[in-house]
Structures are given as C-alpha cells and as structure tokens.
C-alpha positions in Angstrom: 125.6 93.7 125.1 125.4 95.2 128.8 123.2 98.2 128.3 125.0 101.6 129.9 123.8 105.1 130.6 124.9 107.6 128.2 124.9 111.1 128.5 122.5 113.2 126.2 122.7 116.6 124.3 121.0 118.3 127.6 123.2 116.7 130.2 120.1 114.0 130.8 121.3 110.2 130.9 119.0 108.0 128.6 119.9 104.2 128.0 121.0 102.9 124.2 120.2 99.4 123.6 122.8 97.0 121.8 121.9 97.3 118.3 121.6 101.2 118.7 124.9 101.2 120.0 126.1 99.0 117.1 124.4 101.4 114.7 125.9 104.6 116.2 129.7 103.1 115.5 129.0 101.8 112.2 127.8 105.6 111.2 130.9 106.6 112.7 133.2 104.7 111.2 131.1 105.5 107.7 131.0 103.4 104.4 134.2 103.3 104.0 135.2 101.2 107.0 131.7 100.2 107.8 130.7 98.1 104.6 133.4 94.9 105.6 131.7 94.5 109.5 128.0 95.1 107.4 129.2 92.4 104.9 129.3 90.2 107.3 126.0 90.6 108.7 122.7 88.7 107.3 120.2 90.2 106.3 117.6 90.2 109.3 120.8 91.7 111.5 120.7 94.5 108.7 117.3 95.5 108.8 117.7 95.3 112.4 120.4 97.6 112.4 119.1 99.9 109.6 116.2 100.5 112.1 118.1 101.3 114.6 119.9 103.8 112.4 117.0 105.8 111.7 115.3 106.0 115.4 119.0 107.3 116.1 118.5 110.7 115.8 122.0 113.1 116.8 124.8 112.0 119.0 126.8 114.6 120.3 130.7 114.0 121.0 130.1 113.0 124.7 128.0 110.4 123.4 130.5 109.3 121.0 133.3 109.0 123.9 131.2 107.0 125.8 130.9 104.3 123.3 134.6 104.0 122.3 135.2 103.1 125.9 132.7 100.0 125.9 133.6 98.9 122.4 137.5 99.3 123.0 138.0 100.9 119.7 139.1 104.4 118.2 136.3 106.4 117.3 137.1 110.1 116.1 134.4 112.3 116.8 135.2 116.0 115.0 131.4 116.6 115.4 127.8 115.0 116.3 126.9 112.1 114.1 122.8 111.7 113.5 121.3 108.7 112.1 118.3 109.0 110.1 116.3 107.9 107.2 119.0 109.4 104.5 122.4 108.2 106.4 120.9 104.8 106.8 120.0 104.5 102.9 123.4 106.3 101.9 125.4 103.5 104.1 123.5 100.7 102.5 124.1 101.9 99.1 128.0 101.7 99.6 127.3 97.6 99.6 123.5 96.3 99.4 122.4 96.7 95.6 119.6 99.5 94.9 116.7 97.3 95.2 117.7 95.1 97.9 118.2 98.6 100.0 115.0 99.6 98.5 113.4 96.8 100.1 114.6 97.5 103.6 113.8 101.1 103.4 110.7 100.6 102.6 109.9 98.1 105.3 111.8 100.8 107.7 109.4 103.7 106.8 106.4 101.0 106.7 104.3 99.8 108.8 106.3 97.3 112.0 106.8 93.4 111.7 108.4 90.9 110.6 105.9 88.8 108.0 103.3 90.5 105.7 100.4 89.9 108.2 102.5 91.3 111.0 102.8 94.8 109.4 99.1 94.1 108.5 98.1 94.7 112.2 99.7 97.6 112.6 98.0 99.3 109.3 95.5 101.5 110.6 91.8 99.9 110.3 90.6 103.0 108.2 93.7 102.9 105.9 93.3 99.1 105.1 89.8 99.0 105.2 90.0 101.8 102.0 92.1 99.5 100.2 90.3 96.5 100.7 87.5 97.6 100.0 88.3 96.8 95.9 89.4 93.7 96.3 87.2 90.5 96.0 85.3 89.3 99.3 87.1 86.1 98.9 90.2 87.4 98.9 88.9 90.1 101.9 87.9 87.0 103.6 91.3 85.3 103.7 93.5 88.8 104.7 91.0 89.2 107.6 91.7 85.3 108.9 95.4 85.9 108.7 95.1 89.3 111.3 94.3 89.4 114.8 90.8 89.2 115.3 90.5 92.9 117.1 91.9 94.2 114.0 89.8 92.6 111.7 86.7 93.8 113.8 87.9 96.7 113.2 88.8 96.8 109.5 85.2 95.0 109.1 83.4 97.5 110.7 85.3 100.1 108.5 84.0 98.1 105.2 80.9 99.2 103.5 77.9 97.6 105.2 77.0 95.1 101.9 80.4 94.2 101.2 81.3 93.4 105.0 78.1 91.4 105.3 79.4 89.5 101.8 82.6 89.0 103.5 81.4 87.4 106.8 79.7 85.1 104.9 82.5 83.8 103.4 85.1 83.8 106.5 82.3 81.2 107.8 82.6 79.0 105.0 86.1 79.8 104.6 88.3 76.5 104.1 92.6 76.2 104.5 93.7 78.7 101.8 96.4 77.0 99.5 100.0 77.9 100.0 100.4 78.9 96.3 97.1 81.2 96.3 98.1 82.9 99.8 101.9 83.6 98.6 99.8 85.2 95.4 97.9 87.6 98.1 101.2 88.8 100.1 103.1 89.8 97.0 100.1 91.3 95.8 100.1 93.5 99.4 103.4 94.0 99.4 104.0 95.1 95.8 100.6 96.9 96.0 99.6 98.2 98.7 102.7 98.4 101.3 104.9 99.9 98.8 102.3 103.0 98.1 101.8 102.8 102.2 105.6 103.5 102.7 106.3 105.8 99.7 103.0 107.7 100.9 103.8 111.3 101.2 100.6 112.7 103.0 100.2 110.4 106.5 97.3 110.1 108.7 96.8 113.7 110.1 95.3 111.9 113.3 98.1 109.5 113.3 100.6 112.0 113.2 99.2 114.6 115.7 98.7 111.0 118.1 102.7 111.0 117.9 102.8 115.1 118.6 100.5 114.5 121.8 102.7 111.4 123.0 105.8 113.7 123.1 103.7 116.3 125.5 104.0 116.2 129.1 100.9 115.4 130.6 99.8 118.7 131.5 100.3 119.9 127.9 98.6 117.1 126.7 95.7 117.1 128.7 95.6 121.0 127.9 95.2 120.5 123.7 93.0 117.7 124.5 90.8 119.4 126.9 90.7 122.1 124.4 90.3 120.0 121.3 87.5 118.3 123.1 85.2 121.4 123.2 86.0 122.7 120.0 86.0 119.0 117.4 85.2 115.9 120.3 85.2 113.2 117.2 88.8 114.9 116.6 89.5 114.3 119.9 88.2 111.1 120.4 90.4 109.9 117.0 94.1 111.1 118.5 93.4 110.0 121.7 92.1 106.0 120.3 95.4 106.3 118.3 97.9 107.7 121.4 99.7 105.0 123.5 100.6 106.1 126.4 102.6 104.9 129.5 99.2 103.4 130.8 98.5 101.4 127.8 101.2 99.4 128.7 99.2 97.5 130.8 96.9 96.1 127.6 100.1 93.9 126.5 100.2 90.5 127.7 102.3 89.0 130.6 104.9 87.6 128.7 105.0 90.8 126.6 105.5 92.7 129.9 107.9 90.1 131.5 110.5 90.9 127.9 110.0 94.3 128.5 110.8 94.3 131.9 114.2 92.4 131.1 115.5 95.6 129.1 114.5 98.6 131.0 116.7 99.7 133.5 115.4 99.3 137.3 116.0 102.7 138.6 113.9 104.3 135.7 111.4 101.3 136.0 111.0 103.0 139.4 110.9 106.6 138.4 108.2 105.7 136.3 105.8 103.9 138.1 106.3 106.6 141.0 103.9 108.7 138.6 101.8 105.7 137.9 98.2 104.7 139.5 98.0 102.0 141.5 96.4 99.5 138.7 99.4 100.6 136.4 101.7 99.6 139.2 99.9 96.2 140.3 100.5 95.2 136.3 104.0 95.8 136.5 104.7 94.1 139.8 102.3 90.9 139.1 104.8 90.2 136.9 108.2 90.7 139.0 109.0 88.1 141.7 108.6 88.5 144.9 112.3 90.0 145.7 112.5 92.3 142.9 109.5 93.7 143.3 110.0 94.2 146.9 113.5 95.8 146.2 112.0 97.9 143.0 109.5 99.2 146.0 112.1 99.8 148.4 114.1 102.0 145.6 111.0 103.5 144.8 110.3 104.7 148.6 113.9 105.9 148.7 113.7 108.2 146.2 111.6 110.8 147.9 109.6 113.0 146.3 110.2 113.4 142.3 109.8 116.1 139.5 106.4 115.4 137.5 109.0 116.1 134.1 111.6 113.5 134.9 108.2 110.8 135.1 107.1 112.3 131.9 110.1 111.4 130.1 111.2 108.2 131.8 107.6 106.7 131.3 107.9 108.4 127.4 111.6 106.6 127.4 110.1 103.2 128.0 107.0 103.1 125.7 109.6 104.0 122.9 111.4 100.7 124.3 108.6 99.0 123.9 107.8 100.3 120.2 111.0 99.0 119.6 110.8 95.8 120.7 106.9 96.0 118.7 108.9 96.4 115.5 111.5 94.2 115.7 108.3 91.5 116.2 109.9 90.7 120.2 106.1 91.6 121.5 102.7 92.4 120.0 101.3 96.2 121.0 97.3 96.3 120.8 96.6 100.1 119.8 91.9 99.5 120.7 91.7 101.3 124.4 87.7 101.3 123.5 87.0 98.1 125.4 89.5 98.2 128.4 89.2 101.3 129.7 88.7 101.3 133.1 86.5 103.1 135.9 86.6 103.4 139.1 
C-alpha cells in the first residue's frame, strides 16, 4: 500500500507503513467488526499485524481521518485509539483460541524472527549463555552451529572457560544433526527457555536503559554517557555495546540497506543524512544509483540549513523502520560495534 504522511499528536508528520495502517483500522473498527476481515487472514499475516498493533502506540482523531480517506471507508473516531500489548491480545481473543493467541503474544513480547534460531540471534549473549550453560555440550554444540557465528563468539566467550573449551571440541567433530533430534532441541527452547524469556518480568537493566538512551537526542545522550563514563565506565561501555544508533546502520549488509532504502521516504532519507558524517553518507549512496543519489544530494543542498532536533528524530524514525523490518525477518541487524568501529 502507497505509504502517506500522517499527521502526529504534536502537529509532526511521521510515515505509517502498510500493515500499521491495517492495524490501526482493524482497532478501530474493534472485535466486533474486525474478527470477519482477521478470519480471513493466515496466520503469518496475523502475527504480522498483531506486531504492528502493539508498536502502535495512540492515534489521535487527525490520525484517524487521515486513514478513512485512503482506505475509502467509514471510520468513527469519538476519541484516540492506542494499540498496545493488551488491545492486541483482547482483539485476538474475540476469534484465535487462548493458546493459539498465547503463542503469538508471546513471540510479540519475545525476542524478533521468524524460526527458533532467528529469535536465537537476537537473545542477548549473556542471557543465553546463562541458560546454556546447563545443558549438555553436545547439545551446546549443535544451538551454537545453528546461530550466526558473531553470536556464538559471543555466547562462547560468555560460557564458563571448561565447558566452552568441552564445547569447541565437539562443534569440530560435529556431524549433520538429525532432523528428529534438532526438532527435539527447538521445542525444548521454545517451551523452555523462550517462553520464561517472554513472560520474564525483570529485563536486562542495560538492555532497557540502551532503549532510554536511543530515544535521547544526541546531546542528551552524550551528556548521561559522558557522565556515566566517569562515574561506572564498564556501565557505560555495556548500554553503549547494546544502543543502535543511526550510525550503526551502516554494519547491515548492502542488500539489507538497498530494502531499507525502498521504504523510507526520500525527503526524510535526506533530513537524515544532513546530520550524518561523511562515511555514514558514502554507505547510503553506494547503494543508490547514480540518479537518485544525485537527486537525494540535490534535495539535500536545497534544504538549507536544518534544526539538529528534526535530524534526531528523522534518523531515530528510520532505525525504528529498520527494527521493524529486523522483526518481521526482511533484514538481519548485527547488534557487536566492538570490531567495526572506526577511527580516523
């Protein structure tokens, strides 16, 4: 679906992809008329949706007007409409059985991706490592093999010193793991681990204050950092290995970037690489032709000088596109900045 602008609580324009759109009219038309369209959705286009629900967050009336234009329809609006976890779960109840809408919830509040080893790499290395670490080496062996190999670096090095040294041993000798035995292993994860993962009431407290630092602007960001540094560095050192930033967009591969660049908008492609350093920019364009890039740096000239705060939340806007696209499984997101940080 054509992606439009749509005007936000604060005035500010902010672009809502097609499934958010389809997600905002199916909480506003409620269970009631909701559950026949959702009946007639699989399953994957419902877990799509259902995320889409809960990243919603409010829409305000202005919104809602907006979108009965481009979908044609009658949408009554006597008030905002938000989409979160609990209006997502209650909408799914009123036609998905309990434990089918168990399932997806769970999956929603879990860790992003589509298969088992998917959600695997986005686990933090710490958080599998400590749950691995009772399991067999054999079986360590095969979960490791299934990951991508910076991951499992990681999650090695987070393993007791004996038990990762058992472990390497056996991912050398390791032969092709029968169907039967690795179906075993991902139920076991999922009905094991994952589910205690999602229902997990106490998160990562560096994982979580990562997310509170993304949402600063940069000067408040570099301010607690700065700060943080002097008081706790390992602290400091932890969020900022866990942040991802505007910058870090450049770590994703070209074909990751090229999808990426097919669903932002140009104007706020611009608006954010006006606040970008030239390596940032150089990624981008390598992977633009010729002619658009050309135009995107015409744009980018004609837009004169710009407010530091609009960059902040355009470049903020697009790394939550490409989060997005990361949990729907569209592109992978490396989270390790250790080995490509640059100098100059």
């Amino acid at each position: 679906m054509r992606r439009q602008l749509v005007m936000g609580e604060r005035g500010a324009k902010r672009p809502l992809s097609g499934d958010e759109k389809a997600a905002a009219l199916l909480l506003a038309l409620g269970p009631d008329y909701g559950r026949p369209i959702l009946e007639q959705l699989d399953e994957l286009e419902i877990r799509s949706l259902s995320r889409a629900m809960v990243r919603l967050g409010p829409l305000t009336p202005e919104m809602l007007d907006e979108l009965m234009i481009e979908f044609v329809t009658s949408i009554t609006s006597s008030g905002a409409v938000s989409g979160n976890t609990d209006t997502t779960q209650r909408l799914l109840l009123s036609f998905l059985p309990p434990d089918r809408v168990e399932i997806i919830m769970d999956e929603i509040r879990g860790p992003a991706g589509r298969t088992m080893w998917e959600k695997l790499a986005n686990v933090h290395e710490d958080v599998l490592a400590n749950y691995l670490k009772n399991e067999y080496p054999q079986t360590i062996a095969v979960v490791l093999s299934k990951i991508p190999t910076e991951h499992a670096s990681r999650v090695l090095a987070a393993l007791p010193e004996e038990l990762a040294l058992d472990v390497v041993e056996r991912m050398l000798g390791l032969d092709p793991v029968q169907k039967d035995i690795l179906e075993k292993i991902e139920s076991t994860l999922r009905t094991e681990f994952m589910s205690t993962l999602s229902h997990s009431k106490r998160r990562d407290s560096h994982e979580q204050m990562a997310e509170i630092f993304n949402a600063f602007d940069r000067q408040t960001e570099a301010r607690f950092l700065t700060a943080l540094e002097e008081t706790n560095r390992e602290d400091a050192e932890k969020i900022k290995a866990l942040m991802f930033t505007f910058e870090d967009l450049t770590r994703l591969d070209a074909s990751a970037i090229q999808a990426l660049l097919q669903k932002l908008d140009k104007r706020e492609l611009g608006l954010a690489l006006k606040g970008a350093n030239d390596h940032v920019r150089g990624i981008f364009f390598s992977n633009m032709s010729q002619r658009a890039g050309r135009m995107l740096l015409e744009d980018m000239e004609a837009m004169g000088p710009v407010r530091l705060k609009d960059v902040d939340e355009t470049q903020a806007r697009i790394v939550g596109i490409a989060k997005d696209m990361a949990a729907r499984g569209e592109i992978v997101i490396q989270k390790s900045k250790s080995d490509d940080e640059m100098v100059v």
